[in-house]
N, CA, C and O atoms as CSV, one atom per row, in Angstrom:
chain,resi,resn,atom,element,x,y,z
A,1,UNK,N,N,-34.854,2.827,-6.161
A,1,UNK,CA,C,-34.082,3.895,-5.567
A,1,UNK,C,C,-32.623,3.705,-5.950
A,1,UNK,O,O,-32.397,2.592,-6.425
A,2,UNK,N,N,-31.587,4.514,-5.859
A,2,UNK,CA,C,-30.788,4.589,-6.920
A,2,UNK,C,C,-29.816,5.499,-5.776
A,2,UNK,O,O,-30.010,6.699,-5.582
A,3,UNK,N,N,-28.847,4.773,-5.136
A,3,UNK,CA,C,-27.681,5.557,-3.845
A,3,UNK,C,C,-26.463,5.557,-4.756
A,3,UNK,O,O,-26.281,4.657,-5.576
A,4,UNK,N,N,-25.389,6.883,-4.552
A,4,UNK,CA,C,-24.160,6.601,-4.988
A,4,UNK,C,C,-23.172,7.420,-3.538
A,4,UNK,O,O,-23.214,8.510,-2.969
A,5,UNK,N,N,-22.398,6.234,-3.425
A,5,UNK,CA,C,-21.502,6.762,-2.087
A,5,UNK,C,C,-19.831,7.256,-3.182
A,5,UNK,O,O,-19.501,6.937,-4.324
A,6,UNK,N,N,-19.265,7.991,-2.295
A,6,UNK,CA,C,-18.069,8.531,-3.056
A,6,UNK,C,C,-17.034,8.516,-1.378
A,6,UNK,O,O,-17.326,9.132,-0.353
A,7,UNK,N,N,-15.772,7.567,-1.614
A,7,UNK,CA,C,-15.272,7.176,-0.247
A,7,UNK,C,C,-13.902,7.648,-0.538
A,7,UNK,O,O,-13.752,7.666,-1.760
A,8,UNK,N,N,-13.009,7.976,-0.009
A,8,UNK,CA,C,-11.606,7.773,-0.034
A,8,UNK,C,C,-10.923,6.945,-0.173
A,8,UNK,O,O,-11.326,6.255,0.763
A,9,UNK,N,N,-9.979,6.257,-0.699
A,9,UNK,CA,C,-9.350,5.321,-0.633
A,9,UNK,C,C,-7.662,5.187,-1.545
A,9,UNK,O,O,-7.380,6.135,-2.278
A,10,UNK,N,N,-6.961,4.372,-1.471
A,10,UNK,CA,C,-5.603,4.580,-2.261
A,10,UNK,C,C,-5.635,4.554,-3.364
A,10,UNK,O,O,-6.693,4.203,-3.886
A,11,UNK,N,N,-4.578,4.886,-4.145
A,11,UNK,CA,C,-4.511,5.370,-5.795
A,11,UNK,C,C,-4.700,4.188,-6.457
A,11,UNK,O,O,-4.312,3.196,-5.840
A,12,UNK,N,N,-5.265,3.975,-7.717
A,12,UNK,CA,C,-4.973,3.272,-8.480
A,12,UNK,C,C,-3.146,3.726,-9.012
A,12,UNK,O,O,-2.627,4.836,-9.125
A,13,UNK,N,N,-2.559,2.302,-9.244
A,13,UNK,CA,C,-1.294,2.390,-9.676
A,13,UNK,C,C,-1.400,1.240,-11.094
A,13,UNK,O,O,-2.303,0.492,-11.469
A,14,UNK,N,N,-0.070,1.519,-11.606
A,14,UNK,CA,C,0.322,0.684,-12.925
A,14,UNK,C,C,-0.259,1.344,-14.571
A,14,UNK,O,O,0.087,0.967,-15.690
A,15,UNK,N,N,-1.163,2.349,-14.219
A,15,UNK,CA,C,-1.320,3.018,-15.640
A,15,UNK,C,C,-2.712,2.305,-15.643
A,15,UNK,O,O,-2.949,1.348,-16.380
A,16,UNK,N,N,-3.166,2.574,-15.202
A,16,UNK,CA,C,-4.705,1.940,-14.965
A,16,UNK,C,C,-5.285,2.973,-15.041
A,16,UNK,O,O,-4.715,3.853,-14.396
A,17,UNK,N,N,-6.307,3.338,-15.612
A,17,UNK,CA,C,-6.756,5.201,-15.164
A,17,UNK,C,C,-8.610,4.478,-14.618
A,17,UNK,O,O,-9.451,5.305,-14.263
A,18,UNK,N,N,-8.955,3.049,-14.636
A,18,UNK,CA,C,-9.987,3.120,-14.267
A,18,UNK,C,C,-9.921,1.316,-14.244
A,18,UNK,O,O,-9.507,0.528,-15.095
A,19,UNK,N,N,-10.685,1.035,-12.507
A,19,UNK,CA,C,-10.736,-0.304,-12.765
A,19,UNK,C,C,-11.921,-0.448,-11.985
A,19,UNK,O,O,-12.171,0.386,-11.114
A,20,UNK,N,N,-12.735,-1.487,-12.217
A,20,UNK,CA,C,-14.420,-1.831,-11.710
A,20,UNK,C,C,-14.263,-3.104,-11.438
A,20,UNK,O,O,-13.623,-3.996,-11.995
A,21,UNK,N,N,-15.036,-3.066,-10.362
A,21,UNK,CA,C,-15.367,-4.419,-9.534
A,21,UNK,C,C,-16.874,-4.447,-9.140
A,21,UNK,O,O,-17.396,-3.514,-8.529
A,22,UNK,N,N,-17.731,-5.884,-9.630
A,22,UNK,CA,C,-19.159,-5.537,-9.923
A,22,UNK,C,C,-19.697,-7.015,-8.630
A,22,UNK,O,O,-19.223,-8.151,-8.613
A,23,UNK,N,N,-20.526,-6.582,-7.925
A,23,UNK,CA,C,-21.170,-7.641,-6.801
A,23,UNK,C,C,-22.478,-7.563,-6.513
A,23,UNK,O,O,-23.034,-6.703,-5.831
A,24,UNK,N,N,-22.926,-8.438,-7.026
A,24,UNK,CA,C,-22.676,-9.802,-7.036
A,24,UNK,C,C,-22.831,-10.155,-8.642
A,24,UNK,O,O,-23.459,-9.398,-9.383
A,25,UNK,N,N,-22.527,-10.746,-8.876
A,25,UNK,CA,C,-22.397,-11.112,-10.490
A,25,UNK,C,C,-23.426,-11.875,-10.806
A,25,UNK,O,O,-23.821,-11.906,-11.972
A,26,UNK,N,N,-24.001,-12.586,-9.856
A,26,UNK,CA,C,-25.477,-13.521,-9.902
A,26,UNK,C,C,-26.227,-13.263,-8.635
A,26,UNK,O,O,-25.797,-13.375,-7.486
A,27,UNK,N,N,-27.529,-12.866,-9.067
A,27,UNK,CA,C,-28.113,-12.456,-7.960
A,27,UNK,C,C,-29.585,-13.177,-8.597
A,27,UNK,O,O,-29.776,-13.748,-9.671
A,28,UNK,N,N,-30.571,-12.867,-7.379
A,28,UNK,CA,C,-32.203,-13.296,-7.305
A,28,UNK,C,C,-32.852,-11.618,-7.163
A,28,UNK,O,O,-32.708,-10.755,-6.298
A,29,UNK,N,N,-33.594,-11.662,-8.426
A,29,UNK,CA,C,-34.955,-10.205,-8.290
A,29,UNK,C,C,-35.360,-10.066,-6.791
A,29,UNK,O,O,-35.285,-11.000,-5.992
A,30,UNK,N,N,-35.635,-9.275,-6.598
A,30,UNK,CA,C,-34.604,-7.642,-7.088
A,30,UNK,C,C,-33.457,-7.728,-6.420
A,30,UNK,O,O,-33.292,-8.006,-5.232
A,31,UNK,N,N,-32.798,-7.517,-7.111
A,31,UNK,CA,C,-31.172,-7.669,-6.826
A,31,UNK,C,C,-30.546,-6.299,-6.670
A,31,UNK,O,O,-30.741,-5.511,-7.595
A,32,UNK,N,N,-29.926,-5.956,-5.783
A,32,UNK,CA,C,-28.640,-5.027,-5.622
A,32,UNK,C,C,-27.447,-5.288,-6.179
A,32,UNK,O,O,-26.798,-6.314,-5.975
A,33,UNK,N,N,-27.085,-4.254,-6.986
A,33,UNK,CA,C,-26.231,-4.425,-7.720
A,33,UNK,C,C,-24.878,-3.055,-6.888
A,33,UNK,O,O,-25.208,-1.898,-6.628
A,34,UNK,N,N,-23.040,-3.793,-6.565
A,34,UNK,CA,C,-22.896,-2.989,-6.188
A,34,UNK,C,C,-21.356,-2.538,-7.014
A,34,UNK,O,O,-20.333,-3.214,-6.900
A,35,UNK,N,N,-21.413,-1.772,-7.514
A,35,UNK,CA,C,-20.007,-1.389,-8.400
A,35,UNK,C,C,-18.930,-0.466,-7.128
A,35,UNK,O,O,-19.035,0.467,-6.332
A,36,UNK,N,N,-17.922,-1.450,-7.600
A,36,UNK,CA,C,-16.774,-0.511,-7.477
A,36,UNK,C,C,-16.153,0.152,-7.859
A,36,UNK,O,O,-15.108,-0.432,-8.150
A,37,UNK,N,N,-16.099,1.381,-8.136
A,37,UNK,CA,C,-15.140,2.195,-9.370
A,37,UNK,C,C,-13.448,2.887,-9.238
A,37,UNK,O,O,-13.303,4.107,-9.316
A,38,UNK,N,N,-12.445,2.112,-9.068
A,38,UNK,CA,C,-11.486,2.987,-8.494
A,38,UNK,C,C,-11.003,3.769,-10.105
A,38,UNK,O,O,-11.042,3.407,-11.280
A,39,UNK,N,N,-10.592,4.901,-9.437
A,39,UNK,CA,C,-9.758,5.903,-11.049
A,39,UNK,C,C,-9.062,6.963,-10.356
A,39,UNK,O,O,-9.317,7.768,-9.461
A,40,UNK,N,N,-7.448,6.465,-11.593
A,40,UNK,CA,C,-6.195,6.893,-11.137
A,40,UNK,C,C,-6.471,8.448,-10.631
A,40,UNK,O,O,-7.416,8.999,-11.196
A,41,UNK,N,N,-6.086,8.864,-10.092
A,41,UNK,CA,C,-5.638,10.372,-10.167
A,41,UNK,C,C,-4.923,10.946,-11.296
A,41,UNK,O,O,-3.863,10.484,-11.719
A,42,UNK,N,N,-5.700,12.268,-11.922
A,42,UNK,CA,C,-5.520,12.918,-13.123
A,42,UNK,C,C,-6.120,14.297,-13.350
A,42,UNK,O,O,-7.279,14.676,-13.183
A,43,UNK,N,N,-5.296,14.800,-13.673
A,43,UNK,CA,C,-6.363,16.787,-13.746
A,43,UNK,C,C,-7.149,16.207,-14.889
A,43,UNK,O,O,-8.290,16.305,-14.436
A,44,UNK,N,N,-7.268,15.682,-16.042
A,44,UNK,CA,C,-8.369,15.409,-17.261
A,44,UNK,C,C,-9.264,14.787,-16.870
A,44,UNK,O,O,-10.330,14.966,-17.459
A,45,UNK,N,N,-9.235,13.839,-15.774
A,45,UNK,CA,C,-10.895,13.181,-14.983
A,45,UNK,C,C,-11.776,14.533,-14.795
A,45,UNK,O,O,-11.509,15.635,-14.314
A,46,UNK,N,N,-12.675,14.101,-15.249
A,46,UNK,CA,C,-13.898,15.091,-15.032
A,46,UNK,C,C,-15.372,14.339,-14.605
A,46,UNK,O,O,-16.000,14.848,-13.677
A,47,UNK,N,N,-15.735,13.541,-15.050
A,47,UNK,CA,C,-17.191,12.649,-14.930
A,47,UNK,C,C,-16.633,11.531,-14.707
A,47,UNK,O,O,-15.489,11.224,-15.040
A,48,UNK,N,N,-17.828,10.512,-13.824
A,48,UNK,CA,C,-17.738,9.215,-13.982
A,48,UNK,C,C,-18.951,8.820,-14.327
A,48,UNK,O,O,-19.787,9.569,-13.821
A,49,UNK,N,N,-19.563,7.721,-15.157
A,49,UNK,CA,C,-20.451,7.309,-15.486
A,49,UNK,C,C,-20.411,6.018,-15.429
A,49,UNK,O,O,-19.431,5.458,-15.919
A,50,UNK,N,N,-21.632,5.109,-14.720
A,50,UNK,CA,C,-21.823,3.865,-14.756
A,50,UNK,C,C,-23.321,3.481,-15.620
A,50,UNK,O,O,-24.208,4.310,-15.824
A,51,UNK,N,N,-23.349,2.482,-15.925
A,51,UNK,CA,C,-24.499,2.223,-16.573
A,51,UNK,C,C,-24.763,0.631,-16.343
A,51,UNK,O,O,-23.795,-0.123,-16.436
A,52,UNK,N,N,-26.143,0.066,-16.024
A,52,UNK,CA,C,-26.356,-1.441,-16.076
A,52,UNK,C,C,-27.590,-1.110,-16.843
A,52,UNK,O,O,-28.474,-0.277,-16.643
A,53,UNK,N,N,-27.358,-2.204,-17.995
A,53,UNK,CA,C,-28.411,-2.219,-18.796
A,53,UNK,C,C,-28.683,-3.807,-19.712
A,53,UNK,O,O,-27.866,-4.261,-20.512
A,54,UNK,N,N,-29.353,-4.137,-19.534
A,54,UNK,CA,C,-30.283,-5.162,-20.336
A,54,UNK,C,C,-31.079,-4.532,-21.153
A,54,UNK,O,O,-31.190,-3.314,-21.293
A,55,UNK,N,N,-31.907,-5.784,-21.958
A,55,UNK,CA,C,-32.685,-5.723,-22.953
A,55,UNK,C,C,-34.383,-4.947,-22.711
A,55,UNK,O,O,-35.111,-4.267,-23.434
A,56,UNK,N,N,-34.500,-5.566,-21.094
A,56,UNK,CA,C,-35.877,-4.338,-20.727
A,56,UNK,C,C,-35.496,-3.254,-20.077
A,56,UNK,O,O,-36.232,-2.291,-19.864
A,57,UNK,N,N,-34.084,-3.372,-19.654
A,57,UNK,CA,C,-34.256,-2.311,-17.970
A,57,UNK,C,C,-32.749,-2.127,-18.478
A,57,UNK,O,O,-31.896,-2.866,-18.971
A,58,UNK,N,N,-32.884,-0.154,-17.948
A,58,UNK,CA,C,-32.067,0.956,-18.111
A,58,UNK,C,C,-31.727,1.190,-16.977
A,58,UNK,O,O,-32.727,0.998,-16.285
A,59,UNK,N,N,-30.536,1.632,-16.083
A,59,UNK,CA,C,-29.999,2.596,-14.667
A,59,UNK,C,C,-29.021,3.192,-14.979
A,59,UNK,O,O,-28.107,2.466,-15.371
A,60,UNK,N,N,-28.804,4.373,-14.968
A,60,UNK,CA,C,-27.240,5.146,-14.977
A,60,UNK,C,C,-26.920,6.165,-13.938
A,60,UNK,O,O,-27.890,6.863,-13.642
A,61,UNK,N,N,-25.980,6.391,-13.402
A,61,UNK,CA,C,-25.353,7.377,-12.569
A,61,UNK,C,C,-24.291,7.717,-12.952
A,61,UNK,O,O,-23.618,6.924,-13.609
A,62,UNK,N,N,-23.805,9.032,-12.650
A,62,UNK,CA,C,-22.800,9.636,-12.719
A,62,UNK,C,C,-22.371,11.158,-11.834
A,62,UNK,O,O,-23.022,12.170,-11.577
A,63,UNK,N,N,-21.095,10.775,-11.568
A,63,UNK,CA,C,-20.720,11.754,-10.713
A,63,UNK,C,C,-19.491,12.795,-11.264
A,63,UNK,O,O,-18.678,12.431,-12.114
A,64,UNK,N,N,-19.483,14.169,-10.636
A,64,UNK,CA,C,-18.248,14.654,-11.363
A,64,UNK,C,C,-17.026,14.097,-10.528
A,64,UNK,O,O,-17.067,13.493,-9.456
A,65,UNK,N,N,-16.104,14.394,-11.168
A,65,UNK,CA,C,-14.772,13.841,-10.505
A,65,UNK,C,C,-14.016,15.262,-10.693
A,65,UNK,O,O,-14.111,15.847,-11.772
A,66,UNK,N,N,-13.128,15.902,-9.432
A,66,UNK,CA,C,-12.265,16.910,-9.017
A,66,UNK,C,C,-10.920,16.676,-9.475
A,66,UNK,O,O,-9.978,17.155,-8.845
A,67,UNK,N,N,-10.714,15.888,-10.657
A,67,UNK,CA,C,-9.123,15.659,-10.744
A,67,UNK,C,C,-8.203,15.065,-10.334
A,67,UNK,O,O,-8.255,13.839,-10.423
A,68,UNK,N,N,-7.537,15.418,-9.996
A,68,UNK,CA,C,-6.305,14.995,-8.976
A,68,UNK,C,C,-6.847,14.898,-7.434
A,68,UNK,O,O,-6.427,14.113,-6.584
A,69,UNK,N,N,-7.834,15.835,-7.278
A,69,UNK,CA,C,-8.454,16.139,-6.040
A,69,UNK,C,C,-9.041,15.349,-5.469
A,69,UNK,O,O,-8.867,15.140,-4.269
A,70,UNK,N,N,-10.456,14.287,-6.694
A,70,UNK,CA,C,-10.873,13.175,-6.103
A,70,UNK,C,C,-10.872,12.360,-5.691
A,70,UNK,O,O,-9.809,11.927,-6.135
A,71,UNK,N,N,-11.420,11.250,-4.788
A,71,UNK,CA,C,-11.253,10.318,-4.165
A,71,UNK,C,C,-10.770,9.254,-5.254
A,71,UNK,O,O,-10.851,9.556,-6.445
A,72,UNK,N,N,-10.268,8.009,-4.860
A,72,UNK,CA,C,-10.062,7.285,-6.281
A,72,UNK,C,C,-10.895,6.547,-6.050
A,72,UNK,O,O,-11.074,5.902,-7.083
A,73,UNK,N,N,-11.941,6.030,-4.850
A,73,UNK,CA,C,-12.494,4.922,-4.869
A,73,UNK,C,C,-14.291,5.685,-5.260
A,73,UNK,O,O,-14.496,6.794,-4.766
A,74,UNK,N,N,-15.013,5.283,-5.789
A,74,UNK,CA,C,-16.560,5.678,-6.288
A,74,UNK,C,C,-17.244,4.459,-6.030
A,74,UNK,O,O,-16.835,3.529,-6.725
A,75,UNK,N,N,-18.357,4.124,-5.074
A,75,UNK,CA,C,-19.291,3.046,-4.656
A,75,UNK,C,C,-20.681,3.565,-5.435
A,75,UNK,O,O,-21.350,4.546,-5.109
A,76,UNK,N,N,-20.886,2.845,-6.313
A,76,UNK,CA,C,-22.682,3.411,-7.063
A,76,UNK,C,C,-23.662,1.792,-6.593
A,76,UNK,O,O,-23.383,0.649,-6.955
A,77,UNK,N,N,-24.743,2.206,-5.762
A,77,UNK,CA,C,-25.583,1.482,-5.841
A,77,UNK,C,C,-26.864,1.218,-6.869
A,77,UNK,O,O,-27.236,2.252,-7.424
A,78,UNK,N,N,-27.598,0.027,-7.219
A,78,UNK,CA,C,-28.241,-0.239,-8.115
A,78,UNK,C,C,-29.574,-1.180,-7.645
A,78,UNK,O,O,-29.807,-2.364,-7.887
A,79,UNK,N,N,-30.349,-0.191,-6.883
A,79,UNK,CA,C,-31.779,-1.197,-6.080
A,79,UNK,C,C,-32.285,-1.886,-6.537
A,79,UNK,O,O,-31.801,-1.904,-7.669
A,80,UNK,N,N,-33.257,-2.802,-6.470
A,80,UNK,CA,C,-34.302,-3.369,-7.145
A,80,UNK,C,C,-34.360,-3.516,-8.539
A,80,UNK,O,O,-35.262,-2.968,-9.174
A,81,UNK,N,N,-33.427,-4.250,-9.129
A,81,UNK,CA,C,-32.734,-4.124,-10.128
A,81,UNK,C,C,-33.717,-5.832,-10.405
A,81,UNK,O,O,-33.634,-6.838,-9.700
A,82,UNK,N,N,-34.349,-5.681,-11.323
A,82,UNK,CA,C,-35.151,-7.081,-12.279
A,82,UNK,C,C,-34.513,-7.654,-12.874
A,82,UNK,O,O,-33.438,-7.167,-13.227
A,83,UNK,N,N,-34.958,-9.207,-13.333
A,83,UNK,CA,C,-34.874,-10.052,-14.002
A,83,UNK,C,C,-33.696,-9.816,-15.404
A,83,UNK,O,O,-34.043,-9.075,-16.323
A,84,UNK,N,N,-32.790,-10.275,-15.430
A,84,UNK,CA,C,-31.982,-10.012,-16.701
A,84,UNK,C,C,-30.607,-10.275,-16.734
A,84,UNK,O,O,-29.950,-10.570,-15.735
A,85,UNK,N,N,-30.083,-10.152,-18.079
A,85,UNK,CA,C,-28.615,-10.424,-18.711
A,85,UNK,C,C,-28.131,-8.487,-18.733
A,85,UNK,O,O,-28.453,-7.676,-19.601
A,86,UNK,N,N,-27.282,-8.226,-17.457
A,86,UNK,CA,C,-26.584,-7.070,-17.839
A,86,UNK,C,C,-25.693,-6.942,-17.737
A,86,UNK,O,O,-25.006,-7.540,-16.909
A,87,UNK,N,N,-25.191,-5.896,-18.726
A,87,UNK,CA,C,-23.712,-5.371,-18.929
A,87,UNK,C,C,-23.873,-3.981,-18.343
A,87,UNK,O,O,-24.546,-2.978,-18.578
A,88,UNK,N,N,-22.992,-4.356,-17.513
A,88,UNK,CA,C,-22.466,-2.730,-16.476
A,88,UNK,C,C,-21.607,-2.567,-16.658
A,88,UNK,O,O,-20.713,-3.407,-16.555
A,89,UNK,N,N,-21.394,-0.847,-17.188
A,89,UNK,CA,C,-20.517,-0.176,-17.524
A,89,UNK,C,C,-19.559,0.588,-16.931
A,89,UNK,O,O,-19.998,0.553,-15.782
A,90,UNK,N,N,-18.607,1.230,-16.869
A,90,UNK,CA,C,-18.512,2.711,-16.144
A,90,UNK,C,C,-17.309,3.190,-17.206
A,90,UNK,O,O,-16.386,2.499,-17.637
A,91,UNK,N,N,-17.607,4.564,-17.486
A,91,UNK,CA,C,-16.733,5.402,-18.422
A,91,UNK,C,C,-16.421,6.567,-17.449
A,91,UNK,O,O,-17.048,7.061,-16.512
A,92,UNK,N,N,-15.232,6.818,-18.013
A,92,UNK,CA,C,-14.563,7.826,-17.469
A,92,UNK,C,C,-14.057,9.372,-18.313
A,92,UNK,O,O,-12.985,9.329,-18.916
A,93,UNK,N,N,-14.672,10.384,-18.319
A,93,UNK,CA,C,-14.529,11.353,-19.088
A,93,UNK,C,C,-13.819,12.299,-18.725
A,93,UNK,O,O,-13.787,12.680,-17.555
A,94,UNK,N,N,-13.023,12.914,-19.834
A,94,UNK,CA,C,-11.970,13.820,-19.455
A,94,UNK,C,C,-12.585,15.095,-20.948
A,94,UNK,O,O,-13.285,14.939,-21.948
A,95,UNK,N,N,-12.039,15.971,-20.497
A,95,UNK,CA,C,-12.340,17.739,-21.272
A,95,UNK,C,C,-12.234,17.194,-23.022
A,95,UNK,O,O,-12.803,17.709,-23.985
A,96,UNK,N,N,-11.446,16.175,-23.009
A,96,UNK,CA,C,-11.581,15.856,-24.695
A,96,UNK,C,C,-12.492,14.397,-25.205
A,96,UNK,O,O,-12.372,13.793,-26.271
A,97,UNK,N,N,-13.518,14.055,-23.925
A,97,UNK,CA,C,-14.487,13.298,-24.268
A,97,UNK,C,C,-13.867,12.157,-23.167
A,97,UNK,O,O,-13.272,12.514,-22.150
A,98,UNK,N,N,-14.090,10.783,-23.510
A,98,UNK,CA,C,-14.203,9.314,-22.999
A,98,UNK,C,C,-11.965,8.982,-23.058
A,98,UNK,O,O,-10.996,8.999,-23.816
A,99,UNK,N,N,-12.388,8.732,-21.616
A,99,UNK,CA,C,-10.656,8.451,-21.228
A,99,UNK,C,C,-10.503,6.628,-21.137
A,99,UNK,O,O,-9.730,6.001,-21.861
A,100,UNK,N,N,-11.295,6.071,-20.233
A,100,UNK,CA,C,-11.011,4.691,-20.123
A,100,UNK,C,C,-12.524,4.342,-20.110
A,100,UNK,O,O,-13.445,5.154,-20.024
A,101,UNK,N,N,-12.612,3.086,-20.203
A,101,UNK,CA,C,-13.601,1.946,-19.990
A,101,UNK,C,C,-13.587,0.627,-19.065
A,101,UNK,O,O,-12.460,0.245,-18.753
A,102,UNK,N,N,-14.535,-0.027,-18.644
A,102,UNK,CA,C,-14.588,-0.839,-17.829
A,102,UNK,C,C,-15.732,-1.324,-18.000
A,102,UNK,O,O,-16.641,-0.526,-17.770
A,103,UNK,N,N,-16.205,-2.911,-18.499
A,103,UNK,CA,C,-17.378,-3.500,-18.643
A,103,UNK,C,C,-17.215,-4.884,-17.792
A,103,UNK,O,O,-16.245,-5.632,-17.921
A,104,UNK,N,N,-18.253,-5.102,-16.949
A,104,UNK,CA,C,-19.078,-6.492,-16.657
A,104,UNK,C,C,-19.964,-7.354,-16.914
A,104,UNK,O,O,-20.625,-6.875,-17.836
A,105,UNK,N,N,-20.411,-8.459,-16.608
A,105,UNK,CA,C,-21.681,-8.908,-16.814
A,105,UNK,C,C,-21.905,-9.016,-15.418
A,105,UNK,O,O,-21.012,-9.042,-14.570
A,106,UNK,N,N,-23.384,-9.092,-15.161
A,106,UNK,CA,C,-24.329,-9.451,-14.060
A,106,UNK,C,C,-25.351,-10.354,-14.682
A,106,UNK,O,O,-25.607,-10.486,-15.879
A,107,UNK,N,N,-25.983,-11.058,-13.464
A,107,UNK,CA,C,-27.228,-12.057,-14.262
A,107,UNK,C,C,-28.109,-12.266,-13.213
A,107,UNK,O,O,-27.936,-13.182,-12.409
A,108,UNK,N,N,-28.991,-11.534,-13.157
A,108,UNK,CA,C,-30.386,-11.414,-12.696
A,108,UNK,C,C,-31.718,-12.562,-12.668
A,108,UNK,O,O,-32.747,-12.284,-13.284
A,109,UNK,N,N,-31.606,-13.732,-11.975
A,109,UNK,CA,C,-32.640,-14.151,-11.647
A,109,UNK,C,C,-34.130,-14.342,-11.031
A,109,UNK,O,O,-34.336,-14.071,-9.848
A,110,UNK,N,N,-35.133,-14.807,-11.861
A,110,UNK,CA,C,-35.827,-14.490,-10.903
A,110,UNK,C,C,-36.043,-14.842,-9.586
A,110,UNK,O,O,-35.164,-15.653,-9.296
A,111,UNK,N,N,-36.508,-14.715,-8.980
A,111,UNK,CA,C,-37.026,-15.153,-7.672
A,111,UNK,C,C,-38.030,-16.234,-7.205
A,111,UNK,O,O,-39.227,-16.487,-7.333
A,112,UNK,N,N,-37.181,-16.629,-6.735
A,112,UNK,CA,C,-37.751,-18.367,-5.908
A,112,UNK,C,C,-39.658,-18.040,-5.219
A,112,UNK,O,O,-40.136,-17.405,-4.279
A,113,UNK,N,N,-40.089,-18.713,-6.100
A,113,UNK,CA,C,-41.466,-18.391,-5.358
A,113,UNK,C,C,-41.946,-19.003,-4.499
A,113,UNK,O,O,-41.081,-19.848,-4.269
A,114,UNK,N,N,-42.945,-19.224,-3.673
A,114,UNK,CA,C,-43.340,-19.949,-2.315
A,114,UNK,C,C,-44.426,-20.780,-3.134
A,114,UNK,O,O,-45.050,-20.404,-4.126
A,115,UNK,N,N,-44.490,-21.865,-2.546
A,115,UNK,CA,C,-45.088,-23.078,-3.515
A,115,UNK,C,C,-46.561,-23.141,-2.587
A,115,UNK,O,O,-46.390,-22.960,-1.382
A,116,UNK,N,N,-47.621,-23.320,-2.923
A,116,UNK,CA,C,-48.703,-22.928,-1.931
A,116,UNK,C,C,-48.985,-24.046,-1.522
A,116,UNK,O,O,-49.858,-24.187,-0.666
């Protein structure tokens, strides 16, 4: 299952037009994966897109963004997220294509089994 919350919160400042914060960075199957997306205020924001992806396993979301109008802070959840080495993304698109970038790693372990 696959939640994306969209919250209010203060501007990004310093010429930043997009900054991500990814939790937990090491986790145990199935893991929740939880991105933070803040992005500056701008009339050319239009989409946000996140992506976590490894070598077996694909997730992406994306939301539109109102401009100047939108919130700056974007919460995307990532459920039951398997075993793996991923790089989570989030791009930020404006009317003339891809404005900023923001990449992580995450690392997906498996899960501790019960010894019989």
């Amino acid at each position: 299952m696959l939640a994306v919350w969209v919250c209010a919160a203060s501007r990004v400042t310093g010429g930043e037009p997009l900054r991500m914060q990814l939790f937990p960075a090491v986790a145990r199957e199935p893991a929740v994966l939880t991105i933070r997306v803040t992005v500056e205020s701008a009339d050319e924001h239009r989409v946000l897109q996140v992506v976590a992806e490894s070598s077996t396993f694909y997730r992406s979301s994306e939301v539109q963004i109102d401009g100047k109008r939108a919130a700056a802070l974007n919460v995307f959840e990532f459920r039951n997220v398997p075993t793996g080495l991923y790089q989570v993304t989030s791009v930020l698109i404006g009317p003339r294509g891809q404005r900023a970038t923001a990449s992580r790693v995450a690392r997906i372990e498996p899960a501790v089994r019960a010894r019989p």
